[in-house]
C-alpha positions as CSV (number, residue, x, y, z in Angstrom):
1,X,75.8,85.5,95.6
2,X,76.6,88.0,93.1
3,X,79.6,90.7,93.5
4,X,77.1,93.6,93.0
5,X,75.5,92.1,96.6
6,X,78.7,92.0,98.5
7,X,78.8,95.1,97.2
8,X,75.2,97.0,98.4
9,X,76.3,94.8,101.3
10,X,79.9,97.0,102.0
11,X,77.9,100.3,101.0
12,X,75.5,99.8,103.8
13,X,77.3,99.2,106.0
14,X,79.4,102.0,105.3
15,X,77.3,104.5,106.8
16,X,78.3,103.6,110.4
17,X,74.9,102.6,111.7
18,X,75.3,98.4,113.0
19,X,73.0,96.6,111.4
20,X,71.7,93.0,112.0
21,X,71.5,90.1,108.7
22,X,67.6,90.3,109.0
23,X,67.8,94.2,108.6
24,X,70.3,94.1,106.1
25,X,68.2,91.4,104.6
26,X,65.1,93.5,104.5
27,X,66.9,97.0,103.6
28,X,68.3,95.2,100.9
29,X,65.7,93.0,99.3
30,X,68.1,90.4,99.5
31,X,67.8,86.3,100.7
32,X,69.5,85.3,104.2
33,X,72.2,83.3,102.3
34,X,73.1,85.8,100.4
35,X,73.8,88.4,103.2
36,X,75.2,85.7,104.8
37,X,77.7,84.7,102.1
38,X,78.1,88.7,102.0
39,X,79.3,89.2,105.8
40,X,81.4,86.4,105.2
41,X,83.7,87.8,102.0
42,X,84.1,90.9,103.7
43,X,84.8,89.4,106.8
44,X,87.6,87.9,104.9
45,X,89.0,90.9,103.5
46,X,89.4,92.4,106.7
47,X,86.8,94.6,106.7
48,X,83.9,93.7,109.0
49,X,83.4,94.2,112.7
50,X,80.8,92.9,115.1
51,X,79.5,95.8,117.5
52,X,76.9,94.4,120.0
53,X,73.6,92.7,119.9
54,X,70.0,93.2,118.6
55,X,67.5,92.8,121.3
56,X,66.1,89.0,121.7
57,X,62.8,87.8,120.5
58,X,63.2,84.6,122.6
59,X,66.3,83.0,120.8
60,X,70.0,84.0,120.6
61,X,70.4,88.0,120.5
62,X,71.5,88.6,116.7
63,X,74.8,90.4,115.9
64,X,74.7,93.6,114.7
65,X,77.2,94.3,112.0
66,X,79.5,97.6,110.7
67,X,82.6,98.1,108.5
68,X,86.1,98.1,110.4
69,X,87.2,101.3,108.8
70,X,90.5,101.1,110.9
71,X,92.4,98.6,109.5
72,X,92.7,100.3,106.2
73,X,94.4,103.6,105.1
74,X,95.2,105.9,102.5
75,X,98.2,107.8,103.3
76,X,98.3,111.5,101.3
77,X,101.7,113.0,100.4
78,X,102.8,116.9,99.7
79,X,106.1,118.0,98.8
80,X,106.0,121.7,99.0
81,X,109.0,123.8,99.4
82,X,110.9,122.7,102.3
83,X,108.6,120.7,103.7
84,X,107.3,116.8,103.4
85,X,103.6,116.2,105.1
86,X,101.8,113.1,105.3
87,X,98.5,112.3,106.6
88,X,97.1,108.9,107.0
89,X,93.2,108.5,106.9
90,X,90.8,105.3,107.6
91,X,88.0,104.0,105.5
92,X,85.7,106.8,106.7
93,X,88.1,109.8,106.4
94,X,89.4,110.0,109.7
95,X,92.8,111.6,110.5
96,X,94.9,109.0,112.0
97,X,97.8,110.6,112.0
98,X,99.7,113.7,110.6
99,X,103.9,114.0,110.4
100,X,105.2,117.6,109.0
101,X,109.1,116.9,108.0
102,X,111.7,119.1,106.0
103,X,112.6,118.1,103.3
104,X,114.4,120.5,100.9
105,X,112.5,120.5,97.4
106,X,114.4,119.6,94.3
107,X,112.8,117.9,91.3
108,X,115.3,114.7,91.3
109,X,115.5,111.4,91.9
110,X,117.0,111.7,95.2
111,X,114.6,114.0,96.7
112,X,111.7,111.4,95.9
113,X,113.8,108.7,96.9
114,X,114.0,110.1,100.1
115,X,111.2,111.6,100.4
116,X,109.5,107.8,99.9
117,X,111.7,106.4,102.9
118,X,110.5,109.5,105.0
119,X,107.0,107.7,104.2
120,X,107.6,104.5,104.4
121,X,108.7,105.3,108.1
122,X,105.3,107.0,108.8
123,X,104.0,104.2,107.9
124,X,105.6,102.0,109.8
125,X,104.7,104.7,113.1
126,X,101.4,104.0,112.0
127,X,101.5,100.3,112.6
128,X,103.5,100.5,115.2
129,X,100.8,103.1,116.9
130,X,98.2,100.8,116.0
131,X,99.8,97.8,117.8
132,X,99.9,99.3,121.3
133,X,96.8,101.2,121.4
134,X,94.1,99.2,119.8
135,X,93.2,95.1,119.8
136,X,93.6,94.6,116.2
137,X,95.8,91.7,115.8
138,X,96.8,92.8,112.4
139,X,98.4,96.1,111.5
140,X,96.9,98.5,109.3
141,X,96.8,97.6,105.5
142,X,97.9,100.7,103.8
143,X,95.9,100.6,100.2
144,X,97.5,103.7,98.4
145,X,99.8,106.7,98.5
146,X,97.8,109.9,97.1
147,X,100.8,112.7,95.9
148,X,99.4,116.0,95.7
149,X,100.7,117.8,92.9
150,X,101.1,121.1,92.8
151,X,102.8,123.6,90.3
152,X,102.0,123.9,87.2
153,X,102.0,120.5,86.1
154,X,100.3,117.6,83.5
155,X,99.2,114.5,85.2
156,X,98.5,111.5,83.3
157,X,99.0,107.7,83.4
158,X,102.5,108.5,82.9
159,X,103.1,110.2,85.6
160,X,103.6,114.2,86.3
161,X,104.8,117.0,83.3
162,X,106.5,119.8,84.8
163,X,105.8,122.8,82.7
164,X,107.4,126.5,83.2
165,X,107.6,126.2,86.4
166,X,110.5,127.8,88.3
167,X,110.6,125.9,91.3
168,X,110.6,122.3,89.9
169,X,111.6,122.9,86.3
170,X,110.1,121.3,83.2
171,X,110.9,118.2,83.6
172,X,108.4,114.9,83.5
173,X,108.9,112.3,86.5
174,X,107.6,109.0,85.9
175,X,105.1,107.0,87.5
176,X,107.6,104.1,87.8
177,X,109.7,106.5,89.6
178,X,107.5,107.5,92.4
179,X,105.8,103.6,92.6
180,X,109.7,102.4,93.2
181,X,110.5,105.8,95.3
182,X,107.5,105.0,97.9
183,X,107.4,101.1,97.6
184,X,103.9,101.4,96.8
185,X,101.0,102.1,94.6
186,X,100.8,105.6,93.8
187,X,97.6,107.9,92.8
188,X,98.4,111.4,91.3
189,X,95.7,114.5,92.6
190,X,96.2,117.9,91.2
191,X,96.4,120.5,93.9
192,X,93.0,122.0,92.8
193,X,90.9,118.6,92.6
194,X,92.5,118.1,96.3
195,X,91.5,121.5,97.7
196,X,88.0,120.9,96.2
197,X,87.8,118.0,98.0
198,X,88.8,118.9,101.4
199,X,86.1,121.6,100.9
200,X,83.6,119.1,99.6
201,X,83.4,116.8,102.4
202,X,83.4,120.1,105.0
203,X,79.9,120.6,103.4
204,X,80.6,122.6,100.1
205,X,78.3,123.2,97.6
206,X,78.0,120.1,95.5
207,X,77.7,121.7,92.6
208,X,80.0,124.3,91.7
209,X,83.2,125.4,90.2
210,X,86.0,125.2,92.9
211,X,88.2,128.3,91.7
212,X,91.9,128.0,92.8
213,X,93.2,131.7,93.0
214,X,97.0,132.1,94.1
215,X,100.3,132.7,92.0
216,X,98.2,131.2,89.1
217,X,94.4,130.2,88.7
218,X,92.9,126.4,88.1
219,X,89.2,125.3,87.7
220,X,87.9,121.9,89.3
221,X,84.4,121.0,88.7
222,X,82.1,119.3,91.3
223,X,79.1,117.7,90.2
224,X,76.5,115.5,92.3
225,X,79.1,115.6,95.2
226,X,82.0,113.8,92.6
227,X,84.9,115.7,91.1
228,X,84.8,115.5,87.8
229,X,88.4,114.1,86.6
230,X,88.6,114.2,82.4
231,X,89.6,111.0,80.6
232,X,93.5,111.2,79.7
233,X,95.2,113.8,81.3
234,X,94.7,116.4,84.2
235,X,96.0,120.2,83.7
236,X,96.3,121.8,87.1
237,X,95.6,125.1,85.8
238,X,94.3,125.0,82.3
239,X,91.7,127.8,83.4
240,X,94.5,129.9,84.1
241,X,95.1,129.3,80.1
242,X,92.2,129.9,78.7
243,X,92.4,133.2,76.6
244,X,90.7,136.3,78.1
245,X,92.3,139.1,76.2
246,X,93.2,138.0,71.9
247,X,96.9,139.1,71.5
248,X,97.1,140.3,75.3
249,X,99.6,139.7,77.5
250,X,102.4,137.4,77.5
251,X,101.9,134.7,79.9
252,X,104.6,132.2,81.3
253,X,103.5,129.7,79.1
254,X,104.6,131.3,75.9
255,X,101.2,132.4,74.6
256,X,99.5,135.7,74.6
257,X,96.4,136.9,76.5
258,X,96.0,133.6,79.0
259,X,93.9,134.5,82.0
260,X,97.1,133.8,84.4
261,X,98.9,136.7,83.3
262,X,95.5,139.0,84.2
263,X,93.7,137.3,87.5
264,X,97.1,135.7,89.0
265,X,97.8,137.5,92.5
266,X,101.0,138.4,91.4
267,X,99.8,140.3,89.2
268,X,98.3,143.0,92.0
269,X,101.5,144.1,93.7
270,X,103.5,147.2,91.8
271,X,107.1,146.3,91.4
272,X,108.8,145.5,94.5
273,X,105.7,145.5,96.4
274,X,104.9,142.4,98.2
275,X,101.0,141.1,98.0
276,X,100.2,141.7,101.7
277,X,101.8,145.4,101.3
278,X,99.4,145.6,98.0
279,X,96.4,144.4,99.8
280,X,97.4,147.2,103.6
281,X,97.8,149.9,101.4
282,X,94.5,149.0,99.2
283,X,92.6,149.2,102.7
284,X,93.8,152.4,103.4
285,X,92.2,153.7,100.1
286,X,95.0,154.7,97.6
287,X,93.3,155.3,94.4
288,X,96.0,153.9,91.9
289,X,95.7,150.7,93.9
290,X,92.1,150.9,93.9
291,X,92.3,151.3,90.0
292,X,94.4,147.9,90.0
293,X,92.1,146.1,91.6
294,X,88.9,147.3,89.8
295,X,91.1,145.9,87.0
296,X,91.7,143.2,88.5
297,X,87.9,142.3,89.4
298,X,86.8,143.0,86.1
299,X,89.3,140.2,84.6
300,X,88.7,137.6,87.2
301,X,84.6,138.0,87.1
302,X,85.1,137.1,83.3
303,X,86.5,133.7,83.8
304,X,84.2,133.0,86.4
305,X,81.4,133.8,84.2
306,X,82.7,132.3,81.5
307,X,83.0,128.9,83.6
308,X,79.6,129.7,84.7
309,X,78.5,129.6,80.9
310,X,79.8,126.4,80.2
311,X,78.9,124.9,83.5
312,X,76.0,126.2,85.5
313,X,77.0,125.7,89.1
314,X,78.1,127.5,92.1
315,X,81.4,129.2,92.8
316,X,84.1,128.6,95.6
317,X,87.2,130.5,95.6
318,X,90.0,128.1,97.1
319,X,93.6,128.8,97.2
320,X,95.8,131.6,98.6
321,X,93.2,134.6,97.5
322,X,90.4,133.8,100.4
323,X,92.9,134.9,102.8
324,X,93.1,138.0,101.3
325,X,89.7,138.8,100.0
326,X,86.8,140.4,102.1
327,X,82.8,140.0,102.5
328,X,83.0,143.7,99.9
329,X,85.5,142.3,97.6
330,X,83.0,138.8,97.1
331,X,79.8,140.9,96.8
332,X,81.4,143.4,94.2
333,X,82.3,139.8,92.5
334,X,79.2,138.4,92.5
335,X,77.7,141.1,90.8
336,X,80.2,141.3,88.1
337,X,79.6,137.9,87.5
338,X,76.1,138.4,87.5
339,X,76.3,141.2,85.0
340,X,78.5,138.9,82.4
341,X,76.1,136.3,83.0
342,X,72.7,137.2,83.0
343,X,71.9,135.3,86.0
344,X,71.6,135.6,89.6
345,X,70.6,132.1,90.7
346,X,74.0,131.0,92.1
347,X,76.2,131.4,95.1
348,X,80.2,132.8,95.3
349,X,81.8,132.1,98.1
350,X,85.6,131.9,99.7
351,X,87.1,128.9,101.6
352,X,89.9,130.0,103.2
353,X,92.3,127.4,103.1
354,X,93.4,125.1,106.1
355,X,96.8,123.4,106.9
356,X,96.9,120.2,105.1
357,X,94.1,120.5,103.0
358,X,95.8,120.0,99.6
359,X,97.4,116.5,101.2
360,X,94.0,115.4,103.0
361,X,92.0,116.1,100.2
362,X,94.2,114.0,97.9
363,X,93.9,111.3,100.2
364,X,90.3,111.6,100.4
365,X,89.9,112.1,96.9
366,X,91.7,108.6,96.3
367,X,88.9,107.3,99.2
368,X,86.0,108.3,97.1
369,X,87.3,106.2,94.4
370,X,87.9,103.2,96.1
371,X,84.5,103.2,97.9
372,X,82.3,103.8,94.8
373,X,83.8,100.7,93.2
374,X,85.0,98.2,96.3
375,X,85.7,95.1,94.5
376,X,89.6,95.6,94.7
377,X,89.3,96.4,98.0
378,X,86.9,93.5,99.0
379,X,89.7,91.3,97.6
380,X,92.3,91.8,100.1
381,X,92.8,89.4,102.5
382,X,93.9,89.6,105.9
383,X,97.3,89.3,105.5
384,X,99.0,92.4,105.5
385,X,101.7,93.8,102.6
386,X,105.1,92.9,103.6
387,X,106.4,96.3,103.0
């Protein structure tokens, strides 16, 4: 028995639908030992359920066979503000459990610190949970901790590069840190690749350019149905620094003329004005806002079209704009896109944003690599982390 077999074994099964080891055998194009010896490795790691009986043809009824999704979890963590969420999901991306705590925000060791106890005693609801509501004997086996990231921000093997940004200062925070902070392996998701994902798996185009549009903008590019993650490092907005206008604008980051400082949301509002206030005053038609927003328009469609030029793909607009934007304000986009890119043959759409995305996604991002590569998974055992 090879590891690849195990492995067409787990990926079967993985699609919900029980199966028998004579229609896994034939599915498969594999011997009966081999299934057999398959069943029985991921039996061992936990991971396989029997779920009824094939009808009889004049022997024993056969077992039909699925992948115990519960007893394994990714648990996704956001630290936004004053506020810690986790979410904790199974094998097939269910919810099991959400928990919304405050936590003040400061970029320091303590606040991670804490913030890692806060999850470590989710975790131990979860098992808890599990205990008295289901048969398992075991409790669950939590595989990773997925932070969202969000800010502007590097992320790396190192860990997480704070760059000008006010609310967490530029400061870098090691890997090490948050691994010792949680008690746990850790997997770092940018805030955009998250948001894609949570978008992704509600049936978004899988092909595209998912556009975060809020304070700042970021790019994250789907293709086949995977988020594309570059080798080394991940820059949660480095769309937002591509330069639109030569010698333009100064933009946070020290440079002139980066699109942030022409198709960020704040940079609608007049002084004092707050973006809701910009937006009920542009509805009730006052030209000089109007004029802002053309503006506006006419800066954003550029960097879609010029993602469009080195991507062809569709375009979702994540983030804190689809709240704000209309079914006018997308078509008047779609054509400027179109007219800065020669083509028509693509979609633009909003996503409005739901509670939790960012944190789900990350944990469902983290999913998606584990299950297109199981082997590290197929090597735990049934005995569950001591922590």
């Amino acid at each position: 028995m090879t590891q690849h077999s195990t492995h067409a074994i787990f990926n079967a099964l993985m699609d919900g639908t029980p199966r028998t080891r004579r229609q896994l055998a034939q599915e498969l194009g594999l011997s009966a030992p081999t299934i057999a010896a398959g069943l029985q490795h991921i039996e061992q790691a936990g991971l396989l359920s029997k779920v009824g009986h094939d009808a009889s043809s004049g022997g024993r009824r056969p077992d039909k066979f699925t992948i115990n999704t519960v007893q394994h979890i990714i648990v996704g963590v956001s630290l936004r503000h004053t506020t810690l969420t986790c979410v904790a999901i199974d094998l097939s991306g269910r919810i099991v459990a959400t928990q919304r705590t405050p936590l003040p925000y400061v970029n320091e060791q303590l606040t991670y610190h804490r913030a890692g106890t806060l999850v470590n005693d989710f975790i131990r609801s979860l098992k808890d949970s599990n205990a008295a509501e289901t048969e398992q004997p075991d409790s669950p086996t939590v595989l990773n901790v997925a932070i969202c990231v969000s800010g502007a921000a590097t992320i790396d093997s190192d860990g997480i590069t704070f760059t000008h940004d006010e609310e967490r200062g530029s400061k870098q925070v090691p890997i090490a840190l948050l691994e010792d902070a949680m008690r746990r392996p850790v997997a770092l998701v940018g805030c955009g690749e998250a948001r894609a994902m949570a978008r992704l798996v509600e049936d978004g185009p899988h092909d595209a350019w998912y556009v975060t549009l809020g304070r700042h903008v970021g790019g994250t590019l789907v293709l086949g149905g995977r988020i594309h993650r570059p080798r080394g490092s991940v820059n949660n907005e480095a769309v937002g620094h591509m330069t639109l206008v030569p010698d333009g604008k100064l933009c946070e980051c020290g440079r002139q003329g980066c699109a942030n400082a022409y198709c960020g949301l704040a940079m609608l509002p007049e002084e004092g004005e707050s973006l809701p206030g910009f937006f009920s005053v542009l509805e009730q038609g006052e030209m000089h806002h109007r004029q802002r927003m053309n503006e506006w328009m006419d800066h954003f469609s550029t960097v879609l079209a010029n993602l469009r030029a080195c991507v062809d793909g569709d375009i979702v607009i994540v983030g804190e704009a689809a709240q704000y934007l209309d079914e006018q304000d997308v078509k008047q986009l779609y054509e400027r896109v179109c007219a800065r890119c020669a083509s028509s043959k693509f979609s633009l759409t909003l996503a409005p944003e739901q509670e939790g995305d960012d944190v789900r996604g990350a944990a469902l991002l983290v999913l998606a690599d584990i299950l297109r590569n199981p082997a590290d998974l197929l090597e735990i055992k049934s005995e569950q982390a001591t922590n």
